[in-house]
Each structure stands twice: as C-alpha cells, then as structure tokens.
C-alpha positions as CSV (number, residue, x, y, z in Angstrom):
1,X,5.4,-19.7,25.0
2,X,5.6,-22.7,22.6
3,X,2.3,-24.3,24.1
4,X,0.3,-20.4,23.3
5,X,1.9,-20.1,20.0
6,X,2.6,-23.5,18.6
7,X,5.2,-23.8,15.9
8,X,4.6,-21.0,14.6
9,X,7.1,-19.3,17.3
10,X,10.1,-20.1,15.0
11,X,9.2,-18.5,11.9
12,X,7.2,-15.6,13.4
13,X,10.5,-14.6,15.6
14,X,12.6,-14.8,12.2
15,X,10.3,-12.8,10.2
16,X,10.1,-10.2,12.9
17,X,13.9,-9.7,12.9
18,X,13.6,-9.0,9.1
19,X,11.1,-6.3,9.3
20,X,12.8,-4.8,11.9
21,X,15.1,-4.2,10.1
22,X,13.2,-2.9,7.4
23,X,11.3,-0.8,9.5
24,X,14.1,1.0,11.3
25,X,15.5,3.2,8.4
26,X,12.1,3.6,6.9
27,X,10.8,5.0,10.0
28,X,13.5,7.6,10.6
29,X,13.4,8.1,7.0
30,X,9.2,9.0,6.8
31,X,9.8,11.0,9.7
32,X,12.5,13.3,8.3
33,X,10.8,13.4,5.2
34,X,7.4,14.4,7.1
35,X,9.3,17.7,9.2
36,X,8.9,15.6,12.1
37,X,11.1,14.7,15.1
38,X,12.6,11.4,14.2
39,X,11.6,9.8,17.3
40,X,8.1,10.4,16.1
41,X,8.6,8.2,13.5
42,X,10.0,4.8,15.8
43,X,7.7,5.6,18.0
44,X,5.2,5.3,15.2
45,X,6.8,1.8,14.3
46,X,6.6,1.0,17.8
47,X,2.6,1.6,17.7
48,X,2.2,-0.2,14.7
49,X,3.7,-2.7,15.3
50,X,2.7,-3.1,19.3
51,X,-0.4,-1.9,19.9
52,X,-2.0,-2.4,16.5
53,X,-0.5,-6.0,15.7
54,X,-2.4,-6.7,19.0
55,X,-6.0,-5.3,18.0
56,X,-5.7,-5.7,14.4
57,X,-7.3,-8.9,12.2
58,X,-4.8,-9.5,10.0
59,X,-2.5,-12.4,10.5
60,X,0.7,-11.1,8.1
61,X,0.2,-7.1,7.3
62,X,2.6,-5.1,10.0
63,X,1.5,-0.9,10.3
64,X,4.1,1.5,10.9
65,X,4.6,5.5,9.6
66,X,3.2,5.5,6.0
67,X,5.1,7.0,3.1
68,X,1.8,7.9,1.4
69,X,1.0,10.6,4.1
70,X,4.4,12.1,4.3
71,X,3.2,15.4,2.2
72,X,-0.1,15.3,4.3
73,X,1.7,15.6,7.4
74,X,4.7,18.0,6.3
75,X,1.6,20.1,5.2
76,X,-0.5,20.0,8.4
77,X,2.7,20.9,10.9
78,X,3.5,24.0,8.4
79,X,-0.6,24.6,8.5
80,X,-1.2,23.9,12.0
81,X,1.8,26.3,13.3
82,X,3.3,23.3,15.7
83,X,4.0,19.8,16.1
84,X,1.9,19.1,19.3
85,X,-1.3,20.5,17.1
86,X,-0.8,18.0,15.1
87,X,-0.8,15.3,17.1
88,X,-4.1,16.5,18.9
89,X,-5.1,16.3,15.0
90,X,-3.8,13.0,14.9
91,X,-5.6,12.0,18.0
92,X,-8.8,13.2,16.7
93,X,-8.2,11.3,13.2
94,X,-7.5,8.1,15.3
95,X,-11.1,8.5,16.9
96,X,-12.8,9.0,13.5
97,X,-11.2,6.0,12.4
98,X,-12.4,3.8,15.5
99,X,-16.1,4.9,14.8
100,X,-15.9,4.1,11.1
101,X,-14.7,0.9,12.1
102,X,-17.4,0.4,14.7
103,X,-19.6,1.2,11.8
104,X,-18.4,-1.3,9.2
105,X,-17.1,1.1,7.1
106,X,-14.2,-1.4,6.1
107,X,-16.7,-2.9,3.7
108,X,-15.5,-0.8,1.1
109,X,-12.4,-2.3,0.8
110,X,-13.8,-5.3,-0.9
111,X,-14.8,-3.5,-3.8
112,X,-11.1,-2.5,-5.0
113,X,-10.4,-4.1,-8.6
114,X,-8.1,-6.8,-8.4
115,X,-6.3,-6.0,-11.2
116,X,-5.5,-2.4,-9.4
117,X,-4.3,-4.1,-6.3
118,X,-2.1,-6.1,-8.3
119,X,-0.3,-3.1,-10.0
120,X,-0.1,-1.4,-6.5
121,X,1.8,-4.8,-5.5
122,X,3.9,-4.4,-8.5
123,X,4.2,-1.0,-8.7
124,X,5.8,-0.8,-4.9
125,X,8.3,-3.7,-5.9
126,X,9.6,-1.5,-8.4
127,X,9.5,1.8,-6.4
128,X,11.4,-0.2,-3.6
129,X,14.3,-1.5,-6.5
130,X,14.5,2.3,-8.3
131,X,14.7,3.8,-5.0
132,X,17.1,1.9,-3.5
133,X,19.7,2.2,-6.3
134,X,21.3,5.3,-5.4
135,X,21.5,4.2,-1.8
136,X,23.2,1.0,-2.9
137,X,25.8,3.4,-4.8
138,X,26.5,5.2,-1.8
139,X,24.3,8.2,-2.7
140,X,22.3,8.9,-0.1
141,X,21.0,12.4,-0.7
142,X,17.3,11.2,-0.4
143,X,15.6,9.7,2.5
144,X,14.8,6.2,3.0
145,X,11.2,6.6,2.9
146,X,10.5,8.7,0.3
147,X,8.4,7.0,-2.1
148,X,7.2,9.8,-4.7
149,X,8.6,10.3,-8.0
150,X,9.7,14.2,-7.5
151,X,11.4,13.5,-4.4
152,X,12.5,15.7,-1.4
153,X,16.0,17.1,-2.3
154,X,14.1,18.0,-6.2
155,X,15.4,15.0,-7.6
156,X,13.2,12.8,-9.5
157,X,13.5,8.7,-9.1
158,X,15.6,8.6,-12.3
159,X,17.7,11.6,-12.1
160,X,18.3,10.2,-8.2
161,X,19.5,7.2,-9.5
162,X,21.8,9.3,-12.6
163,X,23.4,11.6,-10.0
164,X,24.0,8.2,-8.0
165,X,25.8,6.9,-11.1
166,X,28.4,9.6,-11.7
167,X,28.8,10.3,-7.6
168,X,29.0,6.6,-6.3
169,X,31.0,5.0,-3.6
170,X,32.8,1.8,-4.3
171,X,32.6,0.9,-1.1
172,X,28.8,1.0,-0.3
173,X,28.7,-1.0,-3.9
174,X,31.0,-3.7,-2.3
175,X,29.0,-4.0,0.4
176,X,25.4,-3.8,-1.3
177,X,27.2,-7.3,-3.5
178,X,28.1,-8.9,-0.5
179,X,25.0,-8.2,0.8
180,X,22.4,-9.6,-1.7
181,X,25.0,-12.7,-2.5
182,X,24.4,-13.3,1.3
183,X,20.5,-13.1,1.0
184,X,20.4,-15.2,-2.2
185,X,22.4,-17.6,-0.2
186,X,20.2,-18.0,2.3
187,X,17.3,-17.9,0.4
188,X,17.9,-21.6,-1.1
189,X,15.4,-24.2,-0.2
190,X,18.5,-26.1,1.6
191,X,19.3,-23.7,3.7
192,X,15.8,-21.9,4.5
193,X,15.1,-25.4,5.9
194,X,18.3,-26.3,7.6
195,X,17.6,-26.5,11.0
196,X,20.8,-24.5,12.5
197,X,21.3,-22.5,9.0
198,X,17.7,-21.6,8.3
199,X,17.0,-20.3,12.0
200,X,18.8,-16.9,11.4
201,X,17.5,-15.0,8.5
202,X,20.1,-13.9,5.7
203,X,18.7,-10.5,5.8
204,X,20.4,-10.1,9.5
205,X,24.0,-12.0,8.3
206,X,23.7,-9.1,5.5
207,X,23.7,-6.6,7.8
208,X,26.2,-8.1,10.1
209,X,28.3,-8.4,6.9
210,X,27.9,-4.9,6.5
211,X,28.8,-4.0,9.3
212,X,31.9,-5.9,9.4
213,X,33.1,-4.7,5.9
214,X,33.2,-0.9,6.5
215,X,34.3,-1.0,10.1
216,X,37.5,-3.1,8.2
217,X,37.3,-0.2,5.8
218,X,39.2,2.3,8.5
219,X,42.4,-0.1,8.1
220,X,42.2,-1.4,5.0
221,X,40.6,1.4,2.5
222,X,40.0,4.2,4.8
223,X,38.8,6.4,1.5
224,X,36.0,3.8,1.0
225,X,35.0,4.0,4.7
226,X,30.8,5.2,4.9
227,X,29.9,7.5,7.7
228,X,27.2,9.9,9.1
229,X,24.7,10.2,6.2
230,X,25.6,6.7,4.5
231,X,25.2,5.3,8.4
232,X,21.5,4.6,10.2
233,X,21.4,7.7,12.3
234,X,19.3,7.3,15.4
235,X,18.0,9.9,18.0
236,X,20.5,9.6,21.5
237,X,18.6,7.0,23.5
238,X,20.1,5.2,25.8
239,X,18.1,4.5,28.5
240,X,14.0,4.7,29.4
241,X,14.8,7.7,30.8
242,X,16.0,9.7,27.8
243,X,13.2,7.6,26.0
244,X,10.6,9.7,27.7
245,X,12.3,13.3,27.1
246,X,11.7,12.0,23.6
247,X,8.1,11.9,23.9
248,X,6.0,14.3,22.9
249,X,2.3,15.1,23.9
250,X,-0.3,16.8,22.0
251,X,-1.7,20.1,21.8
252,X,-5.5,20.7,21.8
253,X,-5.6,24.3,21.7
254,X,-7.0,24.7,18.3
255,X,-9.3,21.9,18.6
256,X,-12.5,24.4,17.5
257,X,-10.7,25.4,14.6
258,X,-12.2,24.4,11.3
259,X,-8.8,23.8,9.8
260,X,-8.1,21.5,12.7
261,X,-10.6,19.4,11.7
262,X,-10.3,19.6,7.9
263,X,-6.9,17.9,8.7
264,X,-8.1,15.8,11.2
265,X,-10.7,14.1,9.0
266,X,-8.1,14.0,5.8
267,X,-5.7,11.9,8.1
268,X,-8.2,9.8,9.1
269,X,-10.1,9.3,5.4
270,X,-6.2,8.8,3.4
271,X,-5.3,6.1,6.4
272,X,-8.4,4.4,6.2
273,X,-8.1,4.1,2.3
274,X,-4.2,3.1,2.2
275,X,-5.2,0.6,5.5
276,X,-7.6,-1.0,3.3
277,X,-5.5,-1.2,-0.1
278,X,-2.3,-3.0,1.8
279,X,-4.5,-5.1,3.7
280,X,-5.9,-6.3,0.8
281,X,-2.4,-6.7,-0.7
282,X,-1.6,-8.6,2.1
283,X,-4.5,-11.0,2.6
284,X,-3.6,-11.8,-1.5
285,X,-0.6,-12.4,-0.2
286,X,-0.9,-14.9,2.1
287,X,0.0,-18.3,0.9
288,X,-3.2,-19.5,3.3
289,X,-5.2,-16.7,2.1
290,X,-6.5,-15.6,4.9
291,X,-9.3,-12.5,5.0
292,X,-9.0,-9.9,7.1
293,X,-11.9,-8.9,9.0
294,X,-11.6,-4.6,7.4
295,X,-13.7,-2.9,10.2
296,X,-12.0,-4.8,12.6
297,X,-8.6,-3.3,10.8
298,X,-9.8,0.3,11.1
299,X,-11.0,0.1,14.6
300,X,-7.2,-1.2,15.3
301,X,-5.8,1.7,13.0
302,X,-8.0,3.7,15.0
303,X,-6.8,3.0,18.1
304,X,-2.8,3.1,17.1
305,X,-3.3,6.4,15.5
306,X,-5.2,7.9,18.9
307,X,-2.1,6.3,21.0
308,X,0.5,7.5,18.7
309,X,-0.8,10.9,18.3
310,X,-1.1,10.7,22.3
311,X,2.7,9.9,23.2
312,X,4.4,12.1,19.9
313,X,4.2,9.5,17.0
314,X,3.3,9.8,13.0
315,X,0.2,8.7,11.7
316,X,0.2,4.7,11.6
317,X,-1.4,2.9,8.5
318,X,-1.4,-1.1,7.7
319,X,2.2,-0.7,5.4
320,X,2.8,-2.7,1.8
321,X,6.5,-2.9,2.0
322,X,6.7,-4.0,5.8
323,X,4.2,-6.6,5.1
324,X,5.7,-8.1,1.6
325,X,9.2,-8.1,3.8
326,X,7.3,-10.3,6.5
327,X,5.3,-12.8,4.4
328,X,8.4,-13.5,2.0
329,X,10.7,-14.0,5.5
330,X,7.5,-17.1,6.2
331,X,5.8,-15.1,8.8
332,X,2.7,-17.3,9.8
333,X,0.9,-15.2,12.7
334,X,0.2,-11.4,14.1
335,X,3.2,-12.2,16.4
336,X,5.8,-11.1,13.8
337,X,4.5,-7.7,14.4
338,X,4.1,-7.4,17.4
339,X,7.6,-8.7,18.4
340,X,9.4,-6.6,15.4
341,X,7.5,-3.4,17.3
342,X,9.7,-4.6,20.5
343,X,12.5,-5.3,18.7
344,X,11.8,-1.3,17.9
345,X,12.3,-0.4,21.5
346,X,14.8,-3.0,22.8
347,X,17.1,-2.8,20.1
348,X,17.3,0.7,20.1
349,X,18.0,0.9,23.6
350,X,20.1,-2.4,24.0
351,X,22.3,-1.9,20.8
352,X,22.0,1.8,19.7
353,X,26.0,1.9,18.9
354,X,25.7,-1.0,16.9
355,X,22.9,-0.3,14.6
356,X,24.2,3.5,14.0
357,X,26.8,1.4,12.5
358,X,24.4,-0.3,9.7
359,X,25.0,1.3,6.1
360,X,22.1,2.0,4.2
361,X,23.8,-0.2,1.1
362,X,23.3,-3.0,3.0
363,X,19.8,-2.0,4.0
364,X,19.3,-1.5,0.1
365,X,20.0,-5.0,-0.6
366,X,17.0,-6.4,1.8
367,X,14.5,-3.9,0.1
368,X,15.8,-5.2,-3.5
369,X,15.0,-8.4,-2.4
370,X,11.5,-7.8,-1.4
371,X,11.0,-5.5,-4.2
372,X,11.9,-8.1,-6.8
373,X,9.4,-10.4,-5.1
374,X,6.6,-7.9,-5.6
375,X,7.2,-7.3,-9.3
376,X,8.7,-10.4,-10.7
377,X,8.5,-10.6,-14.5
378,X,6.4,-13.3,-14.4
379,X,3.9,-11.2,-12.8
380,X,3.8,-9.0,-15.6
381,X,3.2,-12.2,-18.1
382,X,0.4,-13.7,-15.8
383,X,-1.6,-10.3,-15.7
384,X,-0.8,-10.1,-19.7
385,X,-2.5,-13.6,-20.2
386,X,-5.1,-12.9,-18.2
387,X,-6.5,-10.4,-21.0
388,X,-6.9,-6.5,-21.3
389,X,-9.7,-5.5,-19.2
390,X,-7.1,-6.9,-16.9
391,X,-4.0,-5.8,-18.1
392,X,-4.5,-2.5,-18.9
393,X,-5.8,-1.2,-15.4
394,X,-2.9,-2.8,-14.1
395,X,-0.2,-1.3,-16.2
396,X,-1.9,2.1,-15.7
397,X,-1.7,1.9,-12.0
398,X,1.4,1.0,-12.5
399,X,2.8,3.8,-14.3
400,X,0.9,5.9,-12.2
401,X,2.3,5.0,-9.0
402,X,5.8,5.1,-10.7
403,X,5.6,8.9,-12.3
404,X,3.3,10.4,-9.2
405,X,3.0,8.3,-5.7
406,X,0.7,5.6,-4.2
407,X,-2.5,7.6,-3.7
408,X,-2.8,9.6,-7.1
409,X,-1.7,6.4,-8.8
410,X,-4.4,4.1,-6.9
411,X,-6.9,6.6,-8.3
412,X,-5.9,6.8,-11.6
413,X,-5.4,3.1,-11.8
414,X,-9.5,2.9,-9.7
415,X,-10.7,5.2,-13.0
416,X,-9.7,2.9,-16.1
417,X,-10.5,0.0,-13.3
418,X,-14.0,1.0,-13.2
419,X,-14.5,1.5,-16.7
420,X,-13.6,-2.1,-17.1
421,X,-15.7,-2.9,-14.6
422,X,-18.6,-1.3,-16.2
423,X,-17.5,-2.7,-20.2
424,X,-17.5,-5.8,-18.8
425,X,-20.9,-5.5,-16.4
426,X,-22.3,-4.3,-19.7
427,X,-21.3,-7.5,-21.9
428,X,-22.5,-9.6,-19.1
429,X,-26.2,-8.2,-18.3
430,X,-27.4,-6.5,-21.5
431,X,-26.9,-8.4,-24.9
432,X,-27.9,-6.7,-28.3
433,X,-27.8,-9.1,-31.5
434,X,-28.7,-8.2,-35.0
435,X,-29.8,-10.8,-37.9
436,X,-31.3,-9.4,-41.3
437,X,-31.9,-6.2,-39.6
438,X,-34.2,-7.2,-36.6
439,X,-32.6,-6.5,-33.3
440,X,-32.9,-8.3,-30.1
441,X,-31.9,-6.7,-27.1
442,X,-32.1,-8.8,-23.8
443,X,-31.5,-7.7,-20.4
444,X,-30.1,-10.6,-18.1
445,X,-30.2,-10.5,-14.3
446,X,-29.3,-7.0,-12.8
447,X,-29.2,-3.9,-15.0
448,X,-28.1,-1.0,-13.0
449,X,-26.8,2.4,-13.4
450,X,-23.8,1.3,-14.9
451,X,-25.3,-0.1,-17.6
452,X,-26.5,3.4,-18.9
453,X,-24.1,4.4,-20.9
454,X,-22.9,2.0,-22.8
455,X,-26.6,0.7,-23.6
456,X,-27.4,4.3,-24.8
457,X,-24.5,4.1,-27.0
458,X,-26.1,0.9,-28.9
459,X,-29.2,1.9,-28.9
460,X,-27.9,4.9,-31.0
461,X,-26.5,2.5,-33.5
462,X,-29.8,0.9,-34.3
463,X,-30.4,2.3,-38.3
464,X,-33.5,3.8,-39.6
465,X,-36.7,0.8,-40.3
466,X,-35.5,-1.5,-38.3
467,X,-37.5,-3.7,-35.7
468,X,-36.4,-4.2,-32.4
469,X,-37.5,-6.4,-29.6
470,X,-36.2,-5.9,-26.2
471,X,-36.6,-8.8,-23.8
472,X,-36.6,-8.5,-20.1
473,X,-37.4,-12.1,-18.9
474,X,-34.4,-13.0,-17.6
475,X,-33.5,-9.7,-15.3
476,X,-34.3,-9.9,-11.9
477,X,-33.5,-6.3,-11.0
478,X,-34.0,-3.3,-14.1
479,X,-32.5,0.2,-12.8
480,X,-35.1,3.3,-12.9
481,X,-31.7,5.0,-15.1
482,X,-32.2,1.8,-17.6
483,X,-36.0,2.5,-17.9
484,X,-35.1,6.0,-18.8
485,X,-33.2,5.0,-21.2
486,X,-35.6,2.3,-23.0
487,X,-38.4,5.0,-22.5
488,X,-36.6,7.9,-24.4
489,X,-36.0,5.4,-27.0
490,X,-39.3,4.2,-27.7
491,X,-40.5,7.8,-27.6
492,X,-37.9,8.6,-30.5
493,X,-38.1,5.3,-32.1
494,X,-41.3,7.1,-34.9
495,X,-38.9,9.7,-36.0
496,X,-36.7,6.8,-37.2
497,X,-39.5,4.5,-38.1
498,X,-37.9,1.7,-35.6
499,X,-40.6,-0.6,-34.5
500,X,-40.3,-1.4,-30.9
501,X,-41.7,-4.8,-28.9
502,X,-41.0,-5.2,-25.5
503,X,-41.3,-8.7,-23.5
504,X,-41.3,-9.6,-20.1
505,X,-41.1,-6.3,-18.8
506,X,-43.4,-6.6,-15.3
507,X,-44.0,-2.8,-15.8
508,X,-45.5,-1.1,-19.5
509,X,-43.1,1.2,-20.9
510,X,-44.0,4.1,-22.3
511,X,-45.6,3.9,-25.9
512,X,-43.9,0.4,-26.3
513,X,-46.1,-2.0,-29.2
C-alpha cells in the first residue's frame, strides 16, 4: 500500500475520515429533502465517492448527492409517478453525460469568469455558516442539505436561524463550543504536524466529544439530553444482507415518453454544469494547482450517475462543500474519495449504533469550519483590490446564491460576468481618442461580436463636422457584426457631415474616403 501510494497514504486516509463525516448527514439530509428513500442518498455518496473517485481526473474534488438538484429531483419523482422511473431517468441522464464527455464537451468549463467562481466559493462558505446556525442551537427543523434560501419546512435561511434563537437547546450549544474549541485545537501548526497528535483529525475528536457529552447528558442534565431529530438517523442496516433489500432498481417503462426524456436530459445538462463549476472550484483550490482534465470529469459523472441510477441512488455531481472539507483536512490524491466512499459502507454497517448517536451540533461545528475557510474576510478584501469589473460580479453572485440557491445565483452572477467580460474585451481591442475634434478609432487584434455594442455606442457620440479616421492595422481578425457596424456608419456619416478615412482595412468598406 505505501510502495502504490507513497506518502501520500497518511494524509489522504485523514482527509477521508473528515469528509465522511461530512458526507454522512448531508447525504441523508439531500435525500429527505429530494422525497427520496434515504438509502438513495448513501448509496449516492457511496458512488461518488467509489466508483467516480476511481474514473474521475481530479486529484482533490469528491462527488456525492448534490444540493443543487434537490428541487429537480423532488419534481421529477412527483412528475414521473414513481421512484424506479426516476432512476431509469437517471440512468438515461448518466449515458448523456458519458457521450458529452466522449465528445469534449467539458471544454466549456474553462470559460467560467473567475471572479464568478470565486463568489460561488464564497458564497457556499457562508451558506454552510448561516445554515448550520440553527442546527448548532439545537433546532433542527430543516434538513442538513438544504441549501436554498426559502427552505423546506417554509422557513427562509434567516427566519431559520431567528426561530433557532428563541427555541434553542443549551445542550446542543454546549456541545457545538466544545466542538469547534476541539477543531481549532487541532488545527494549530504544532499539532497538525505532531506525528501521534496530528494523525487523527480534530474533526473526528469533535464528534467523539459529542458523543461523549450527551450520552453523559442522561445522568447529569437529562433535560439537555438530544435525541431522534437532533441525532444522525440512519436507515436499519446491519448487515449486507439488509443492505441489498435497500436497493432499489429502476423502472424503464416510460422510457418512450417525451417527459421521460425532458427530465432525463435536464439531469444530465444541471449535473454537467454544477460538475464543471465545483471542479473548477476545486482545481483553484488546490495548493498544487492541479487541472482537471473536464471531459474526462463528465465521462466519470457519467458513469456514477448510470451506476447509481442502476442500484437506487440520487444523481451524483462533483460536490463544493465535500471538496473544500477535503483539501482544508490536506488531502493530496483521488484516494481520499475513494476511501471516504468505503468508509460510507463499512461504517455504516460496522458502527451503525454508534454514529445514530452523532448530534448534528457537533456536525455543525465541522461545516463552520470549512465554511469559514471558503469565505474568509480576507477574501472579500483581495477580490475588492483587485478592482470592480472584478468585484462586482463577485458580490453579485454572491448575493445571489445567498437570497435564491447555487444555480439561479451562478447565472445571475455569469450575466454581470459577461458584461464585464465584454467592457473590458471592448477597452482592450477597440480604442477611440479624440484631439481638437478629429477622432481616431483603432481596432487592435480581434474584434468580434462582442465588440458591437459598445462600439456602436461611441460611434453615436461622434458630434456633427467632425473627422474621423478608423485604423485597422493592427487587428488580425475584424467580425462581419463589426463591419456592419463601420458600414452603417459611413453610410450615415453625410447626414452629419462626419468625414470618414479608413486605414488598413484589407477589405473597402462601403462609401469610406
């Protein structure tokens, strides 16, 4: 084992622990939220973690259930009639996925704005602190993987969090202080690289402390003691056995059904995209920066969704808040998830007493630890400095993600994005200067499409008399929308008594002097 992993063993094994961890409420949590058999979702953390860690690219990202696709698959079991139709759907989505991976559709993952991939970082941080708030008070009326604003039991993220306030449980706040004091702890250089201290993660002391403190509960405070729905509650399992009356298996009956393919296709499109927007995330990430091959990424989503739509699990996607929680534990290789996706089965079916015992306080206080390493205030001041076609995108994807959820928000954030994009496309490839009322207007290098706009917009501003020279010797590349443009304004140019001189143009437009 050491000689096929190297060094690496040691980290990837404790980062693995911590994810599982992670992974197990929010699992159970997607699934309930989804109107799905919580089995479906484990076994969907299972996939992700098993069968797509060993296809997949990408050396830190871990896939599991996806928050984003809880309302897409709620929607599709009430649509669809049955659970096993949606799975055949899932099945189908999992194959659409493979072939746009085979045909290198991931390419269009490179072209999401940096700035917007920031905010989705930072934005997920601080769904992850807001969200866990009332569970750390003991109010745990809301699932654990509910990530939209108006939330499942009509709550919003803020009234949740009010409610919480006036209906909290001293107890689940002791233990949600132990809890973080513990990871803090452990989080100190010295001890992350003490070489008996640093081999078992805090996050898995918390828990133990956890555990530990409301079991004493009973005897000491029994009025503070946390049961059932403050608890992890997993399906019965305690053998391989009952494992496999857990399974489900899919149901192709409506397979010629338009609407089974309408869904089918959404599954596969919303996967693909949230795939590609974590796996960014995570490859920025990566203290070694490491790229992930994309296509390679959806031809491994592909194939986890197609399994876990085969044996009764939710749709799989590459996962932000599984992947932060294994790159900050100083996961180096795929191995942490694939070993946190066994961890999934043998834990459940080694220790299922013991972890129906975890409270989801102390579970609270390992997501506000990775949530405050997504959105850091120093974050905020880097993105500030780095000037407002920056900034702004990323405090609008932000707010977005906050006040709606992750895909709405991604698009919102993509739209003031791309008008940056284009402002600052425009400032680089067209220049307009003005001295003593002769303009020069010079295209550089490529002028496309997205040029059109603005460059219509100055043109407009050009006054009556004036004389204008537009000088093409330095663009390589002049869009057939930009020659429109420069035509129409020759061809209006005599009713405003503009003189017009083009240079270097390797084509005559229209009228020009």
């Amino acid at each position: 084992m050491e000689s096929l992993f190297g060094k690496n063993i040691k980290y990837d094994l404790k980062s693995s622990l911590v994810v599982f961890l992670v992974a197990l409420p929010l699992c159970l949590g997607i699934a309930i939220a989804s109107g799905a058999p919580p089995m479906s979702g484990l076994i969907a953390g299972i996939v992700g973690g098993i069968v797509v860690g060993a296809f997949s690219g990408s050396h830190v990202s871990v896939s599991g259930p996806a928050a984003g696709l809880t309302v897409v698959v709620l929607d599709s079991i009430s649509s669809l009639g049955t659970f096993e139709l949606f799975l055949a759907s899932l099945v189908v989505a999992g194959l659409i996925q493979l072939v746009l991976g085979i045909m290198k559709a991931g390419v269009l993952g490179y072209y999401f704005p940096h700035a917007v991939i920031k905010g989705m970082l930072t934005a997920i941080g601080l769904i992850l602190i807001l969200k866990q708030i009332p569970h750390a008070l003991g109010y745990d009326k809301d699932t654990m993987g509910d990530e939209t604003f108006l939330q499942s039991d009509n709550h919003n993220t803020f009234t949740e969090i009010w409610y919480a306030i006036e209906f909290n449980s001293p107890g689940a706040i002791l233990i949600v202080l132990v809890a973080l004091a513990i990871i803090i702890f452990f989080e100190r250089p010295k001890i992350t690289n003490h070489r008996i201290l640093g081999v078992v993660p805090g996050a898995l002391w918390a828990v133990l402390s956890g555990i530990l403190i409301n079991e004493t509960y009973q005897y000491w405070k029994p009025d503070w003691y946390l049961d059932r729905e403050h608890l992890v509650m997993l399906p019965s399992v305690n053998n391989f056995g009952e494992l496999s009356n857990l399974i489900t298996f899919p149901d192709f009956s409506l397979i010629s059904d338009s609407a089974f393919w309408i869904i089918a296709v959404t599954i596969a499109v919303i996967a693909s995209i949230e795939t590609l927007l974590s796996i960014d995330a995570a490859d920025k990430m990566d203290p070694q920066k490491r790229i992930t091959p994309n296509s390679r990424e959806l031809v491994a989503q592909g194939i986890g969704n197609t399994v876990s739509g085969l044996i009764g699990g939710l749709p799989v996607t590459a996962v932000i808040v599984r992947s932060s929680a294994n790159i900050t534990s100083g996961a180096k290789t795929k191995l942490s998830a694939i070993l946190h996706g066994i961890l999934l089965i043998v834990l459940i079916l080694a220790i299922p007493g013991i972890l129906s015992k975890i409270p989801l306080s102390c579970l609270a206080a390992i997501l506000f630890f990775v949530g405050y390493k997504l959105a850091k205030p120093t974050i905020f001041i880097s993105i500030y400095k780095q000037g407002k076609d920056q900034f702004i995108p990323f405090i609008v994807t932000v707010l977005a993600i906050l006040l709606t959820d992750l895909l709405i928000g991604i698009g919102i954030g993509m739209a003031f994005g791309l008008f940056f994009v284009i402002k600052t496309n425009f400032q680089k490839s067209i220049r307009i200067t003005e001295h003593n009322g002769n303009y020069l207007v010079q295209l550089q290098k490529d002028v496309s499409f997205l040029n059109k706009a603005p460059l219509m917009k100055e043109l407009e501003k050009i006054p009556y008399g004036a004389q204008v020279v537009i000088n093409a010797e330095k663009a390589r590349f002049i869009d057939h929308d930009i020659q429109e443009v420069l035509n129409d304004f020759i061809l209006t140019s005599f009713d405003k008594n503009i003189e017009v001189t083009t240079e270097g143009f390797r084509y005559k437009l229209t009228n020009s002097l």
